[in-house]
N, C-alpha and C positions, 0 to 999 in steps of 0.2 A: 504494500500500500504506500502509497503515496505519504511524503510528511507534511502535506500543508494543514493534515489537520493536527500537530502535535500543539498541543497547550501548556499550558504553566502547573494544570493538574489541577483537582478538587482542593480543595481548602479545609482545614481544621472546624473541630466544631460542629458535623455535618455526620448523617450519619452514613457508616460505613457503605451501608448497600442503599441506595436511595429507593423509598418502597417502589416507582415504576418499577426498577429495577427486581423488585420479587415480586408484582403485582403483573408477572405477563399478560400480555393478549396476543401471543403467537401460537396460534392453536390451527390442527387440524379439523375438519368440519367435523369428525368425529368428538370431538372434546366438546364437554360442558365444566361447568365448574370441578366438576368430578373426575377426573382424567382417567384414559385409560394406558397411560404409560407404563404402569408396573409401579409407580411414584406413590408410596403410603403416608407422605408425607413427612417420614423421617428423614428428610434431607441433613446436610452439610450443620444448618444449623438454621434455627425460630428464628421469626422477627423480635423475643421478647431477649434473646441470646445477643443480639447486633448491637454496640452499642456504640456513642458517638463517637467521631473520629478525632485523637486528640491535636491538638493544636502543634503542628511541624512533624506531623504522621510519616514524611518522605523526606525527614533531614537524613537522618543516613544513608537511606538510599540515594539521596541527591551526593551524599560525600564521596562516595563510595563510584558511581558511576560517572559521577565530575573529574575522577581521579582517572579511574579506566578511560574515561575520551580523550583526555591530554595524554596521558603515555600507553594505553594499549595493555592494562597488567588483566589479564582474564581472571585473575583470581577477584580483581577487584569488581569485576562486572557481574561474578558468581556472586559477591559477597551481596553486592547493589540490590540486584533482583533478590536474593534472601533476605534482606530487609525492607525490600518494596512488597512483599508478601506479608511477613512476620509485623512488621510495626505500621505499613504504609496500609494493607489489609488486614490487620488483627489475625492473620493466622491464615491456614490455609483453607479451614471450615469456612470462614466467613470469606476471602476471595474467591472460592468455588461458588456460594450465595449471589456473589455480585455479578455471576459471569451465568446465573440464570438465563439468562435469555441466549447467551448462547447456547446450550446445553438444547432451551426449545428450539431452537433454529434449527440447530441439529439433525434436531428429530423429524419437525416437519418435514424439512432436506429431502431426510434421509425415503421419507414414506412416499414423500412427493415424487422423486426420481424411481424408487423402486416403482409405479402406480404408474407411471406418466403410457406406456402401451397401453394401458386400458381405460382410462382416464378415471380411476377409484384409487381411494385409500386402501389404507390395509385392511378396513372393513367392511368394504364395499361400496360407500360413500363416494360422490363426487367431489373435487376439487370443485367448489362452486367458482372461487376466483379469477378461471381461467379455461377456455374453450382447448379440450386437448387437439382438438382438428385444425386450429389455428395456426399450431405450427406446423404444419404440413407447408414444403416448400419456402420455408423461411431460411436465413441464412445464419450461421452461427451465433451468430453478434445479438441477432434478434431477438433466438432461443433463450440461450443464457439470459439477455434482458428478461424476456418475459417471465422464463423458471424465477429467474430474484424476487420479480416483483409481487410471483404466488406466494414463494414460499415468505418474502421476507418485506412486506409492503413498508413504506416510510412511516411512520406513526407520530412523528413532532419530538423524536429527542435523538441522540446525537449514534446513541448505541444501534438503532437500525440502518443508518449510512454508513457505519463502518460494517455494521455486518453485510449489508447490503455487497459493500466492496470486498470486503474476505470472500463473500461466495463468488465473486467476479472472479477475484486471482484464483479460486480453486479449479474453476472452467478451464482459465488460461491455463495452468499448470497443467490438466490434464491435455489440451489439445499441444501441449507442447511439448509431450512427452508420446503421445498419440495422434497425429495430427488428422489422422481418416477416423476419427471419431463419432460414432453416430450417438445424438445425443441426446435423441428420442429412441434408442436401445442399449441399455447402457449394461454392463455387462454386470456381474456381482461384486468383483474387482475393481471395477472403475465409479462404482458408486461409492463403494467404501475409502477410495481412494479421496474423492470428491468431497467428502465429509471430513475426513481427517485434516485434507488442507485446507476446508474451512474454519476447523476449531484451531488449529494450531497457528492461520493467521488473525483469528478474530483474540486468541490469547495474546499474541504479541500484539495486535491493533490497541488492546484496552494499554499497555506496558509505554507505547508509542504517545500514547494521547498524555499518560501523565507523566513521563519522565525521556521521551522523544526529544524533547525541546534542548533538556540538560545536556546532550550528549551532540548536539547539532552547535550548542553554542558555547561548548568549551572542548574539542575538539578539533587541532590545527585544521584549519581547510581545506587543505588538500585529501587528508583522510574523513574529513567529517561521514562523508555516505560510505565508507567503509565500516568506520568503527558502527554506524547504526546496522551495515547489514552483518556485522559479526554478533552482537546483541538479538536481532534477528532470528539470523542460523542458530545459537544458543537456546533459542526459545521453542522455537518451532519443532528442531531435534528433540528435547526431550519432553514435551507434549507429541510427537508421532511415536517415540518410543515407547511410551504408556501406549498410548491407540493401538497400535500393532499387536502390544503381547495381548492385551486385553481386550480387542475387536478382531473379528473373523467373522465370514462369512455363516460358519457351526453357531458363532455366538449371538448377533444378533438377528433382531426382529425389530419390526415397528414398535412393539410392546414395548420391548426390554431398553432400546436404543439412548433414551434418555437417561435411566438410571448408568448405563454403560460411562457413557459420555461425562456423567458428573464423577462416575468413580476415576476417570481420566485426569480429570482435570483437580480431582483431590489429591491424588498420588503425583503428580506432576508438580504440584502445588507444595507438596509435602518434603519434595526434594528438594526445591528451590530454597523454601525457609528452611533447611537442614544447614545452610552455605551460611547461616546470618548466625547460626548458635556458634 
């Protein structure tokens, strides 16, 4: 993704996961309040568990990754991101919380793309948002737009244009790896594939938005867009390493896909703030 959208980051005082942010509306037609994801509600952690963000929540992590963009020490970018988790996120319970809606993105994704030959869900349900005959004779560009804007429409906050765009770069990644890609037959491979590089840039996307900036503006500049795609590479690798052991084709389903997803990105999450103790 792009870095025009990196910012200066959330502020102190605020709480950790902003309730949009647990209060989805990224739901399949099949979903009522009541989900049928396999999700009993014991997630990562309650909203009574969440508590407010304290004031200079990302001073470490700003020291630490200030330090890695001027001289390039990996250990200091390991350390950065374990304390952009542990103290910038209150742990790795509660940044898996904050990254809900990717987790649902996910999943829709995931059910969307498996569905897209017969134009149902996993439960038979139409996709109402989107005419599957529509993309008949479309061109790549087109497809991908319209898959985004079923599975992942703009809603008025900041989290569904970057997801919006993680699922863009996941297209690209596969048609660049695949270029006779048919993308209204997607294989079991390439859907899984497709998912994974969605979650692993929409992880780095939220990383990019609050601490992107630090590493762009105290980074010689000649390496500036190096050291962000090393920070990058770092992130993404071990979020697909979690996906990999822990997703296949045996393991999931529509059902299961979101629980899947959030055990990824807790384990993931788990490792990172391992680097900050």
């Amino acid at each position: 993704m792009g870095t025009s959208q990196s910012s200066k980051g959330p502020k102190g005082k605020v709480p950790l996961v902003p309730p949009w942010a647990e209060d989805s509306n990224i739901k399949t037609p099949t979903q009522s309040d009541g989900r049928d994801s396999g999700d009993n509600g014991d997630g990562p952690s309650s909203p009574k568990d969440i508590p407010l963000a304290p004031a200079g929540r990302f001073r470490a992590a700003r020291t630490n990754i200030n330090n890695f963009a001027k001289h390039g020490d990996k250990e200091k970018l390991r350390k950065g991101i374990g304390h952009y988790i542990r103290t910038g996120y209150g742990g790795s319970k509660t940044a898996t919380k904050r990254l809900s809606r990717t987790v649902d993105t996910a999943g829709v994704l995931f059910d969307f793309l498996s569905s897209i030959s017969t134009g149902r869900t996993s439960s038979g349900q139409p996709f109402q948002e989107i005419d599957i005959q529509a993309f008949q004779g479309k061109n790549e560009n087109e497809i991908t737009d319209a898959i985004i804007n079923a599975v992942r429409p703009i809603d008025g906050d900041l989290d569904s244009e970057v997801s919006q765009n993680s699922i863009k770069n996941a297209f690209a990644e596969l048609l660049e790896r695949e270029e006779d890609t048919d993308l209204l037959n997607l294989t079991d491979d390439q859907r899984l594939f497709v998912v994974e590089k969605f979650v692993s840039n929409d992880v780095f996307a939220r990383f990019e938005l609050d601490l992107g900036r630090n590493i762009l503006d105290n980074a010689p500049t000649s390496v500036a867009a190096t050291r962000l795609q090393e920070a990058k590479d770092y992130i993404r690798e071990a979020v697909s390493a979690k996906y990999q052991k822990k997703i296949t084709k045996d393991t999931i389903t529509p059902s299961s896909i979101r629980k899947l997803i959030q055990d990824v990105l807790l384990e993931a999450f788990e490792i990172f703030e391992s680097d900050a103790l």
